[in-house]
C-alpha positions, 0 to 999 in steps of 0.5 A, spaced: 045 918 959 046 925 960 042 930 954 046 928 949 042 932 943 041 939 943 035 942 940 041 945 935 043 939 934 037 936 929 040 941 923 046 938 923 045 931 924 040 931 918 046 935 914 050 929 917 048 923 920 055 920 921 055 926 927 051 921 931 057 917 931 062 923 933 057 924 939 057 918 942 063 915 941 065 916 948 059 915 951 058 907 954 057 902 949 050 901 950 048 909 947 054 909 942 051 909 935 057 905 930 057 908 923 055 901 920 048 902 924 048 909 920 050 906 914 044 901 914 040 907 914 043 911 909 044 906 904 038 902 903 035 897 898 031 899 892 025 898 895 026 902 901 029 908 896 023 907 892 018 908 897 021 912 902 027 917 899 032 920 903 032 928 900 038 932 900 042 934 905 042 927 908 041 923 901 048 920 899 052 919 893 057 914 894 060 911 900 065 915 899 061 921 901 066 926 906 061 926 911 062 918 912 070 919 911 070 924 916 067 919 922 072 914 919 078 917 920 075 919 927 074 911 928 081 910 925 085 915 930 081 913 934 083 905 933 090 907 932 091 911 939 087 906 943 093 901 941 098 907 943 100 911 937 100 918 937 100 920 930 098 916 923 101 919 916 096 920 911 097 914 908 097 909 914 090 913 915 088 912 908 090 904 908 086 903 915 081 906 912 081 902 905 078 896 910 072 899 912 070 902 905 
């Protein structure tokens, strides 16, 4: 695998660490970073959090937070195209959605 991340790139990755998922998503399977792996990071147990607490602007709210929405709906589309489709609405994005949040 090719350098995948640039030196520019760890900023934006502490901004958003669902970008790991947006930039190995097309790489082989073996170096793709599914959100459920970031997921397990972001959202820890209250052990973990007491002791070692994420800081703004990585920490996350809820898991609503529009960064995990946005590799989502990549994840969706990119499900959608894979069975063929071309184009989702809005609400058939948002549906197919609802089974990950």
């Amino acid at each position: 695998m090719e350098k995948k991340f640039k030196d520019d790139h760890a900023s934006e990755i502490i901004n958003n660490p669902y970008l790991l998922y947006e930039l190995t998503r097309k790489e082989s399977q073996e170096y793709q970073i599914a959100i459920s792996q970031i997921d397990n990071a972001m959202f820890v147990n209250d052990l973990v959090e007491n002791n070692y607490p994420l800081t703004n602007p990585t920490k996350m709210r809820t898991e609503a937070d529009k960064r995990r929405f946005r590799a989502m709906t990549m994840l969706v589309l990119e499900h959608a195209t894979n069975c063929g489709h071309t184009l989702l609405s809005y609400d058939q994005i948002i549906e197919r959605l609802v089974v990950y949040l």
